[in-house]
VOGU-3710 file (C-alpha; in Angstrom, 3 decimals, decimal comma):
1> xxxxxxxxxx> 0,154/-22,000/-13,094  1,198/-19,509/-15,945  1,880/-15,519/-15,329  -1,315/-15,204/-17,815  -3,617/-17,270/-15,498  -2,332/-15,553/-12,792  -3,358/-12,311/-13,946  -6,588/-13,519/-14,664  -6,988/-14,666/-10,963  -6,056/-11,506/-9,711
11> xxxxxxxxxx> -8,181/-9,768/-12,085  -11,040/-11,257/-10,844  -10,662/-10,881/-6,973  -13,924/-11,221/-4,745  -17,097/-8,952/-4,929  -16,928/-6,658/-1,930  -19,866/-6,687/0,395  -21,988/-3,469/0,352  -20,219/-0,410/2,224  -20,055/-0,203/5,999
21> xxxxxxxxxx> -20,245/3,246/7,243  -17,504/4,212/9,459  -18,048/7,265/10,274  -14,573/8,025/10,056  -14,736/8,588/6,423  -14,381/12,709/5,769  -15,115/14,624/2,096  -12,703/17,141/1,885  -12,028/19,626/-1,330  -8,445/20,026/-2,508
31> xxxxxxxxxx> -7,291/23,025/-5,386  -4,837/22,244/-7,312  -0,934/23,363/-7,010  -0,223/23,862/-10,749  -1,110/23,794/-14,203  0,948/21,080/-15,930  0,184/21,406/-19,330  -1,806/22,993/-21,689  -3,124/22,323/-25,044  -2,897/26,041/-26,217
41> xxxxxxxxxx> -0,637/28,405/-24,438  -1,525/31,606/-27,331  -4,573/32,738/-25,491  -6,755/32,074/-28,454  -8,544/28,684/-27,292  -7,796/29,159/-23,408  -8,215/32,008/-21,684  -7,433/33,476/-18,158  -6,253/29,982/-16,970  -4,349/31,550/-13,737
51> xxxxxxxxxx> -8,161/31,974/-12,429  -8,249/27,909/-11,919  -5,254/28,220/-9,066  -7,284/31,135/-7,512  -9,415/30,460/-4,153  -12,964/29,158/-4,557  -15,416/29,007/-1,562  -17,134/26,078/-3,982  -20,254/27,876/-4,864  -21,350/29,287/-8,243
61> xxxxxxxxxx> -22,456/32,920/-8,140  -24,423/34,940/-10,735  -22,001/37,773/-10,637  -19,036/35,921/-10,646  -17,135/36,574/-14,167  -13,931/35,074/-12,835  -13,915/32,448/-15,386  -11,055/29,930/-17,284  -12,241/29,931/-21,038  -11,946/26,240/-23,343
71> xxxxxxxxxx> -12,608/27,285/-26,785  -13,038/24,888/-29,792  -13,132/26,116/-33,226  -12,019/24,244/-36,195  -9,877/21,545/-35,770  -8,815/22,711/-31,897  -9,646/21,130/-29,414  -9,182/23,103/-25,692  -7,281/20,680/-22,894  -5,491/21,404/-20,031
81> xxxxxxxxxx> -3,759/18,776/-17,515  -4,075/20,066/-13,408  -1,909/18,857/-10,684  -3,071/18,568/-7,322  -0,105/18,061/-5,413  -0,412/14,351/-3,834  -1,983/11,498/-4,789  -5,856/11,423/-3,600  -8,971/8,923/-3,021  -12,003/10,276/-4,739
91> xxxxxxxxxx> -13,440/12,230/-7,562  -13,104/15,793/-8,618  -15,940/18,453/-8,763  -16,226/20,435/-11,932  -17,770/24,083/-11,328  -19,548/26,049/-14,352  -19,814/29,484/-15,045  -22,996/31,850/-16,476  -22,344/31,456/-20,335  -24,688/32,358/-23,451
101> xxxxxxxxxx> -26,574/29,321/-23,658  -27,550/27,049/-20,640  -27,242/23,629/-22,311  -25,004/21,054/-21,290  -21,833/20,618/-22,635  -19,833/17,448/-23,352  -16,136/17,293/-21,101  -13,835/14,175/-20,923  -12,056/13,676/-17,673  -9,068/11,702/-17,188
111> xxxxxxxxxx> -7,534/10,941/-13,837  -4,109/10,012/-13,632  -1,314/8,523/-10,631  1,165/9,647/-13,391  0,990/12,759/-15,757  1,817/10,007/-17,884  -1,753/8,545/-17,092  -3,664/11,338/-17,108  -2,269/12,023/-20,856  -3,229/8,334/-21,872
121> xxxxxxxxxx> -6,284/6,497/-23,586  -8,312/4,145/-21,872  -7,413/0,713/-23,377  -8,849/-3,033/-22,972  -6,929/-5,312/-20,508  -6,048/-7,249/-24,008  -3,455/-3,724/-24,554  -2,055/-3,365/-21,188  0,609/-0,608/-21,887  -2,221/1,531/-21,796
131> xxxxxxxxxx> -4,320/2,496/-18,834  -7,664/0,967/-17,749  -11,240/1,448/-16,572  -11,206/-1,757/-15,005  -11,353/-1,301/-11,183  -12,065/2,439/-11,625  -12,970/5,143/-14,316  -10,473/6,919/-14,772  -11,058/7,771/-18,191  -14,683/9,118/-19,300
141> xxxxxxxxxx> -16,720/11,999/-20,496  -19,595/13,970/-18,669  -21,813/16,316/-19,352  -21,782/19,757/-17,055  -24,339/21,945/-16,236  -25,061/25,915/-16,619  -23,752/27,682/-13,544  -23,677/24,764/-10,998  -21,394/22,154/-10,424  -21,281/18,742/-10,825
151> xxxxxxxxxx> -19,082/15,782/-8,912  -17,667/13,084/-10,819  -15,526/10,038/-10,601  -14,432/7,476/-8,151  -10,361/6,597/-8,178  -6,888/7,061/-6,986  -5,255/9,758/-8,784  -3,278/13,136/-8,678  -3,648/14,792/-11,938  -7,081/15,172/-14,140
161> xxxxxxxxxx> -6,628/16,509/-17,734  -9,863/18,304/-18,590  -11,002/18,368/-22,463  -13,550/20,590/-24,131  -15,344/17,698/-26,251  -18,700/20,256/-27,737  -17,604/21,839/-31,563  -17,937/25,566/-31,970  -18,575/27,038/-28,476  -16,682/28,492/-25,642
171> xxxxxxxxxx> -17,186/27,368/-21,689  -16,786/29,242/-18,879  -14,959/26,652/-16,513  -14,629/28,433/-12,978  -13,417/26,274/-10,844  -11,791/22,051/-10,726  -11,498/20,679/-7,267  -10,567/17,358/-5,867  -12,729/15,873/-3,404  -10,855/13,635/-1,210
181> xxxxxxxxxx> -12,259/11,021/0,354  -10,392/9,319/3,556  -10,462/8,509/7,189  -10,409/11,865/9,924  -8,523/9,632/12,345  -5,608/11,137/14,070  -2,099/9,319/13,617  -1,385/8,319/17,212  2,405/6,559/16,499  4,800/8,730/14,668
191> xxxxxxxxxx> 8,803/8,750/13,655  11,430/11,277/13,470  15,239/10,831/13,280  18,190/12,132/12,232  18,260/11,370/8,221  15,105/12,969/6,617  14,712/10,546/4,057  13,943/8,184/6,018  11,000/10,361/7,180  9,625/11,274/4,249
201> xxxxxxxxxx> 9,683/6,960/3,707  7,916/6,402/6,994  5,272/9,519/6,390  4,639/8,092/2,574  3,906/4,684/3,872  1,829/5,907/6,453  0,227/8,143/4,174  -0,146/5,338/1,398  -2,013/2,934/3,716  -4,293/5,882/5,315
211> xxxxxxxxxx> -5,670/6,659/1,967  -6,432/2,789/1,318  -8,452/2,482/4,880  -11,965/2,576/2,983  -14,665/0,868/3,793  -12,223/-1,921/3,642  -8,478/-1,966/3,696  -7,760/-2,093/0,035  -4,607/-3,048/-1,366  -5,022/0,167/-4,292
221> xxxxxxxxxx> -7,121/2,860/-4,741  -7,143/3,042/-8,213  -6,081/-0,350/-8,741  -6,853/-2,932/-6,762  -9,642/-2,162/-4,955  -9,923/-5,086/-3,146  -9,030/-7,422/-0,141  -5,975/-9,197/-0,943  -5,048/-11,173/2,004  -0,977/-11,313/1,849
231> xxxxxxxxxx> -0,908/-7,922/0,921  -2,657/-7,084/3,646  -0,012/-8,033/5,993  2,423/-4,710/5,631  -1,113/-2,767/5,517  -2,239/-4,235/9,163  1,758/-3,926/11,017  1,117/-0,255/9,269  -2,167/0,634/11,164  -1,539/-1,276/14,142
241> xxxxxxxxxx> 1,388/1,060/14,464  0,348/4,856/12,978  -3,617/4,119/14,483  -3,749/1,425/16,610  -7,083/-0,778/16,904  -9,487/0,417/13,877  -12,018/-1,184/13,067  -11,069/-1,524/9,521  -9,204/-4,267/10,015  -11,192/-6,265/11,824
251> xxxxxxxxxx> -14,266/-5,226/9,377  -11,779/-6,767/6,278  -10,434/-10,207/8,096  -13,727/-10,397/8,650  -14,613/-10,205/5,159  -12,004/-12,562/4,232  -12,895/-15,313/6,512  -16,939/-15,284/5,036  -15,904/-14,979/1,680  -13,667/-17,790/2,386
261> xxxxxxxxxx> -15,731/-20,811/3,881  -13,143/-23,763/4,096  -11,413/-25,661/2,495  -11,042/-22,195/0,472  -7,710/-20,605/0,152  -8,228/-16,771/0,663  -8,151/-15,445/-3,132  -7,043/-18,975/-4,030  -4,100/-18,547/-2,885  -2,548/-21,115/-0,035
271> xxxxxxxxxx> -0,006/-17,936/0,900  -2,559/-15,934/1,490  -4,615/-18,029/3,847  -1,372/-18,320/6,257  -1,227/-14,515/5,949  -4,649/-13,747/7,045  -3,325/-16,300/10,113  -0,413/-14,163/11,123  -1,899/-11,474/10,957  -4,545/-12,592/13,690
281> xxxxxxxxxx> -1,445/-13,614/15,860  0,192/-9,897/15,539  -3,361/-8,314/15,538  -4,103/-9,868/18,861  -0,098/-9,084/20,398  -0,697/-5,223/19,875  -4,348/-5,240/20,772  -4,952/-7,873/23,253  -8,725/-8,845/22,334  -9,458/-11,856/23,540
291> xxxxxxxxxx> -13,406/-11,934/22,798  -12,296/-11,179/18,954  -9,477/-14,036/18,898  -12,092/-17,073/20,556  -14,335/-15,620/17,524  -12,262/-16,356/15,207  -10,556/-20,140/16,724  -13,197/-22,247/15,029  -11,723/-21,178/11,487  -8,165/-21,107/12,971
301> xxxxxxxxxx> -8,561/-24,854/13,887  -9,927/-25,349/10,757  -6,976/-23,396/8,696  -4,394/-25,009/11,196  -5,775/-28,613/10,355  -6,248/-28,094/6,443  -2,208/-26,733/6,632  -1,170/-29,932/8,048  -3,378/-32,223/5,700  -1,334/-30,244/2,922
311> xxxxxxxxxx> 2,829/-31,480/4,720  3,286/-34,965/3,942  4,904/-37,548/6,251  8,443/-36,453/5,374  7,682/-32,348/6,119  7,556/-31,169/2,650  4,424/-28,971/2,136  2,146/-29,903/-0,862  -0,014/-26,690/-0,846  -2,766/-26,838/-3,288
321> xxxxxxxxxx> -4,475/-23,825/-4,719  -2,294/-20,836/-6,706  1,290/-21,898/-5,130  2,553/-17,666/-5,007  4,708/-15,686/-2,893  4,620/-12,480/-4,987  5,266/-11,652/-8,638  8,487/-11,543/-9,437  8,643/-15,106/-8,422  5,639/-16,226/-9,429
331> xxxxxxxxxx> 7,253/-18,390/-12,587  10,099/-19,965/-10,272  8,402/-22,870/-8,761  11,895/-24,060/-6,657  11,604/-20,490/-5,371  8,049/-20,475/-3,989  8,201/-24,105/-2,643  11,063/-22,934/-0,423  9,259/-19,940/0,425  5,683/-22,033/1,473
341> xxxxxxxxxx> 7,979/-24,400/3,388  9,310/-21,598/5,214  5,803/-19,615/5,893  4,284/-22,693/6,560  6,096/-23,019/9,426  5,873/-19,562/10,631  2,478/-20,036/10,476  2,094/-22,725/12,206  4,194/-21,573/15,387  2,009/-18,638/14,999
351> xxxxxxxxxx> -0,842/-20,974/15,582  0,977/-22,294/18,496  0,914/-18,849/19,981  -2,297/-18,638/19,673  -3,044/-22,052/21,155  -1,267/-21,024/23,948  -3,691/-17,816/24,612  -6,564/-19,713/24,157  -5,353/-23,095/26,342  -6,041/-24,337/23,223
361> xxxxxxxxxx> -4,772/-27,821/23,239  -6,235/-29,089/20,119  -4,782/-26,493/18,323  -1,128/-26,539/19,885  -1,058/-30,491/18,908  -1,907/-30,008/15,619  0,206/-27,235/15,022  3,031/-28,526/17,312  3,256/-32,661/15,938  3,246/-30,558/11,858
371> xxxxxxxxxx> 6,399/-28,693/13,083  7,965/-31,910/14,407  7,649/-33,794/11,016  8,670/-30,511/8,896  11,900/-30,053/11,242  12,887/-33,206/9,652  12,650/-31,591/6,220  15,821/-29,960/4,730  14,896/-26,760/2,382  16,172/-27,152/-0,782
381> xxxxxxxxxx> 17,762/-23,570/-0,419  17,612/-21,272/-3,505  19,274/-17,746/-2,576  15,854/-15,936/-4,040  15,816/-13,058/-1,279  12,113/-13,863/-1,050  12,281/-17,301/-0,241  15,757/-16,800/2,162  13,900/-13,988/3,717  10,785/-16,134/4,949
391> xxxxxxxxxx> 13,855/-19,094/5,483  15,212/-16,376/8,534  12,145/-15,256/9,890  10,824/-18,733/9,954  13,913/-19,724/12,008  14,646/-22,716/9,672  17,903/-21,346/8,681  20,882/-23,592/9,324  23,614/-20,528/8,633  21,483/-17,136/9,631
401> xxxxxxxxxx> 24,823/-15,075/8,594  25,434/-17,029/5,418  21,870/-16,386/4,574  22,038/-12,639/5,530  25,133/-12,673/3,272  22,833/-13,711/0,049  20,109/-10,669/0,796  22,985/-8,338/1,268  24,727/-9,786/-2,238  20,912/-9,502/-4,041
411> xxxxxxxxxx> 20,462/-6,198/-3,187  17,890/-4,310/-3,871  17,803/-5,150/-7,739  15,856/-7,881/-6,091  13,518/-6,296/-4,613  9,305/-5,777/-4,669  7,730/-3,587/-2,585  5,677/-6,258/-0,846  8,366/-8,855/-0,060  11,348/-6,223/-0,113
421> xxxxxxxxxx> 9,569/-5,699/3,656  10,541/-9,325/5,116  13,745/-8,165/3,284  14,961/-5,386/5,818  13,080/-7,777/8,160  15,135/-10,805/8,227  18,230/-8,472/7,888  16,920/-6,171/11,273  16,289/-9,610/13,121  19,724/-10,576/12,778
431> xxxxxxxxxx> 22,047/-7,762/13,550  21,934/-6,004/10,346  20,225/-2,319/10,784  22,379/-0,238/8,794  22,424/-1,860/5,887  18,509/-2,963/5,992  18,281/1,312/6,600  20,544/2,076/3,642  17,931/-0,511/1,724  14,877/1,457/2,384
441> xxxxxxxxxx> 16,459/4,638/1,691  17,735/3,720/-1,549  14,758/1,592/-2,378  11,934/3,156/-1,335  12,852/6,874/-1,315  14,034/5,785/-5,275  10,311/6,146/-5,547  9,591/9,510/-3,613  12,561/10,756/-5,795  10,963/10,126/-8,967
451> xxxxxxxxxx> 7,945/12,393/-7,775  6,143/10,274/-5,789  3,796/10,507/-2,934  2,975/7,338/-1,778  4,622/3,761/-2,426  3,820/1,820/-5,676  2,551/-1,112/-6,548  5,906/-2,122/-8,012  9,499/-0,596/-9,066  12,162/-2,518/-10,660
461> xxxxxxxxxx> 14,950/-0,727/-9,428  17,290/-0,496/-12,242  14,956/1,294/-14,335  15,174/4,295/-12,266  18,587/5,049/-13,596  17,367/6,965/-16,519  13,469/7,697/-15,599  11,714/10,481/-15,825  9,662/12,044/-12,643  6,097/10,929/-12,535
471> xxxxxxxxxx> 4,781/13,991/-12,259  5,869/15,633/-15,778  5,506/14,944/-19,139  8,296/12,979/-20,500  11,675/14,610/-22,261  13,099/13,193/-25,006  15,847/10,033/-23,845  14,291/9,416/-20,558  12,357/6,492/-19,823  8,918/6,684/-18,611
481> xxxxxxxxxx> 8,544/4,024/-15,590  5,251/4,133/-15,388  4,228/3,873/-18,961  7,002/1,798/-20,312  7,528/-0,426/-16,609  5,733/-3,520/-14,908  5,374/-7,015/-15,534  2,783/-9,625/-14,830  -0,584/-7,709/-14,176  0,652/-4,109/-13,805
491> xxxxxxxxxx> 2,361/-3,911/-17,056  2,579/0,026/-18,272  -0,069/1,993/-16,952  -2,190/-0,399/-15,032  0,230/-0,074/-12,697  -1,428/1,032/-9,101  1,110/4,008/-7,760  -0,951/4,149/-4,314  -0,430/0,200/-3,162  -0,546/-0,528/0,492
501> xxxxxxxxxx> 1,491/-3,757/0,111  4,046/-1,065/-0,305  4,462/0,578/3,438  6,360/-1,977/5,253  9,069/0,891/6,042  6,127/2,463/8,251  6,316/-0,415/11,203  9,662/-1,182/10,389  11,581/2,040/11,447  8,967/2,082/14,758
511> xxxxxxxxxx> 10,019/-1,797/15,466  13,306/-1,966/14,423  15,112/1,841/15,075  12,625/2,831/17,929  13,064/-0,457/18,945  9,145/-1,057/20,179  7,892/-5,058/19,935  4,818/-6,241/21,974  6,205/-8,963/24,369  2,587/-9,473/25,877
521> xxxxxxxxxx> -0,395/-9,574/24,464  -2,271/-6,172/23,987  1,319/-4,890/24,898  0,936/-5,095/28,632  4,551/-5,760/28,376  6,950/-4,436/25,155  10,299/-4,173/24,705  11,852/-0,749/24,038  15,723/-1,288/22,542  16,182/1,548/20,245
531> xxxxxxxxxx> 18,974/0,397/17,106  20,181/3,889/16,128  22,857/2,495/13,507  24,176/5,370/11,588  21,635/7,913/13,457  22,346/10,563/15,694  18,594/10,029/17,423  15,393/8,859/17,009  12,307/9,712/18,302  8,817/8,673/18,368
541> xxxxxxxxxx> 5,533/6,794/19,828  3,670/3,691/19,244  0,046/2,984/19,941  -1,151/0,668/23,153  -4,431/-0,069/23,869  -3,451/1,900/27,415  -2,151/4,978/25,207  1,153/5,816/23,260  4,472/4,760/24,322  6,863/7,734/23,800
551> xxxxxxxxxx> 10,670/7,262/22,731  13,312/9,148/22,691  16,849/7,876/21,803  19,681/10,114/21,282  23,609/9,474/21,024  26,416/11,186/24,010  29,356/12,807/22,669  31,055/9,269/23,636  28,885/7,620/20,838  26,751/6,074/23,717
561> xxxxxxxxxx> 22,804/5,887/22,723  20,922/7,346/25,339  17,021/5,967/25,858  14,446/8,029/27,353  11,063/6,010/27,512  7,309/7,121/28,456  4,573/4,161/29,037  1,151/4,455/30,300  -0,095/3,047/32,969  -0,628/-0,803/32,702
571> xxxxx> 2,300/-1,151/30,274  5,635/-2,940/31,469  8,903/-1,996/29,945  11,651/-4,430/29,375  14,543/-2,563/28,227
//
């Protein structure tokens, strides 16, 4: 299938089900830091703009004159671009003073990841340089009362440019705020080391995901606001390890599986099916529910039968449906077939696993006589990093260092930030921390150095060489990665900057440097081996269903690392 039809595809997605309160979900108002830009800096068609970084209790008063003035006259038209700071989930509030005459007047509001954004017109999918209104409006004009205030807008952004649209009058604006919308829920794991870079990556992943934990766990905020099943992976090992059990994620495989009868493939894609499998086997190793996994085994057998109807007699999967791994290789059909060989297989010893949990026998046959004929099967090995990475983790490598060797020589030119994850992944598995660390410091903090605040959707790391940061207007000779970036469906601005396929950094410094893994289901046994590498120490917890496990690795003058481990009660410790 072409790029263009897959675009379509993912255009489409699946209609969420009506929203399922939480009550986790918590409105909070946010001022902005700065004024980026304004479209009159004489005084003569804004006035007293300071007054919009001043404290507001969010109520309109009659004797409040403390107001920002937007005049239009003539040809001028008053704008001016605000900058709150992070990237958000929500809409912004828009607070009027007392003025002359107490009719409405006419404002458009743009929300922007990107000043870049905010600065932009709203364009059809047809122009897709340009940003959208397609999952969320981001781009639209309101009217605003007389002395009151009025909330608008629904998105992922960080910036709103504000424009006086009304000929011939002034208005009293005294007050923008954002009104955030997220989850209250404390962050039970955490990570701290030596190198600060690496975290600020492990807070911006965390952050990234926290802001997509909705009603559902989306895969964008502003863009896409949906369940995508493979992308959910990173998302779930992200929770699992910052929260612990939420019920978000049981609320969105949930969603998945009834939006999914079979012989469906989750959002048509085969991949995505086996995803939505492995994450129920790593789901139930960190939590440990029983009740929810024998829920769920009817459509497991199902999945696990339908994956072996789908490897002929000589091993070779035929999957049907959208054949994808991600993107970048979504036009290299040697590339993908060795990457569905490979997660076919990890999915089905996955299923195994499970099998095993339930005493599950019809399962474990299934599962286990499909890996018997696909042993058989020799992978036509293409040195794609996505494809080698899922060739490692799968264990069907013949030469684990050789194939190390061709992720190392790839770099991270190669890279996306949904399969760069299985990336450091494979590497970490196999003896290679430092480099895997120097990966994700280069790779993803390329993106926190450009001005960002939580992990993207994409970045093509080359073009960072001579880009401008995201969160000013561009100079002359710099490029603008977000405007002038992308591929596939997030070419130029449609790019989402807030994508939780992004945060595989988050569980991957807490599994791989702290060294936690589940051993037993519901971690009633995990293994603590801290990999310092390069790091002086390392420090940190990871959620149990008994409580947090604490650790605390450090290295002697000798160059020795030294653990010190906490576990609750109920928790074994294999060190």
């Amino acid at each position: 299938m072409n790029s263009k039809k897959l675009c379509m595809l993912a255009l489409l997605g699946a209609a969420l089900l009506p929203n399922i309160a939480s009550g986790e979900i918590k409105r909070t108002p946010v001022a902005p830091t700065r004024i980026v830009w304004m479209s009159d800096t004489t005084g003569e068609y804004i006035k007293n703009p300071e007054i919009l970084m001043n404290d507001f209790k969010g109520q309109v008063s009659v004797a409040d004159n403390n107001c920002t003035v937007l005049r239009s006259n003539g040809g001028h038209q008053a704008a001016v671009l605000l900058d709150f700071g992070k990237e958000l989930h929500g809409g912004i509030k828009i607070s009027s003073g007392m003025r002359n005459s107490s009719r409405p007047l006419r404002l458009r509001v743009r929300l922007g990841e990107s000043v870049s954004e905010a600065m932009s017109d709203v364009a059809p999918y047809h122009n897709p340089n340009n940003a959208t209104n397609e999952h969320a409006m981001r781009d639209f004009d309101i009217q605003v009362p007389w002395l009151g205030s009025l909330e608008c807008g629904n998105s992922g952004f960080r910036f709103v440019r504000i424009d006086l649209l009304d000929k011939d009058v002034d208005y009293l604006l005294r007050n923008v705020q954002a009104i955030s919308v997220m989850i209250d829920d404390p962050e039970i794991g955490s990570f701290k080391c030596s190198d600060e870079r690496l975290n600020k990556i492990w807070e911006t992943g965390a952050y990234t995901v926290k802001l997509n934990m909705q009603d559902y766990l989306w895969d964008g905020i502003k863009r896409d606001r949906l369940v995508w099943l493979g992308d959910l992976h990173p998302e779930v090992m992200t929770v699992s390890n910052v929260w612990g059990k939420h019920d978000v994620v049981r609320r969105t495989l949930d969603f998945a599986k009834a939006d999914t009868p079979l012989p469906g493939w989750m959002n048509g894609f085969s991949s995505y099916s086996m995803w939505w499998l492995l994450i129920h086997r790593d789901y139930y190793l960190h939590h440990g529910d029983m009740a929810y996994l024998k829920d769920n085994r009817d459509y497991i057998l199902g999945l696990v039968k339908q994956l072996d109807e789908c490897v002929d007699a000589n091993g070779e999967e035929q999957m049907t449906g959208v054949r994808f791994l991600d993107w970048p290789t979504s036009e290299m059909p040697d590339v993908i077939h060795d990457g569905l060989q490979s997660l076919t297989y990890m999915t089905l010893d996955a299923a195994r696993q499970i099998a095993g949990w339930l005493d599950d026998k019809e399962m474990d046959a299934v599962a286990s006589k499909c890996m018997e004929r696909m042993d058989k099967f020799n992978i036509k090995r293409t040195d794609a990093s996505q494809a080698v990475s899922l060739c490692l983790l799968s264990g069907l490598s013949k030469d684990r260092q050789k194939d190390c060797g061709k992720l190392l020589d790839n770099g991270i030119n190669s890279f996306s930030p949904f399969y760069g994850y299985y990336a450091v992944e494979a590497l970490a598995e196999n003896g290679h921390i430092d480099k895997a660390m120097d990966m994700i410091s280069d790779y993803w903090g390329a993106m926190i150095d450009l001005g960002g605040t939580t992990f993207w959707e994409d970045l093509n790391y080359p073009d960072t060489k001579n880009a401008a940061r995201i969160d000013e207007i561009v100079p002359d000779g710099k490029y603008d990665i977000h405007s002038q970036g992308g591929a596939y469906c997030y070419v130029g601005l449609r790019l989402s900057m807030c994508h939780g396929w992004g945060a595989g950094p988050t569980p991957w410094l807490q599994r791989h440097v702290l060294g936690v893994k589940p051993v037993e289901p519901g971690c009633k046994t995990i293994e603590v081996k801290p990999n310092l590498g390069n790091l002086a120490f390392a420090e940190g917890t990871v959620p149990t269903p008994y409580g947090p496990v604490s650790v605390k690795a450090r290295k002697d003058e000798s160059g020795k690392t030294v653990v010190s481990v906490k576990a609750p009660k109920g928790v074994k410790v294999n060190k």
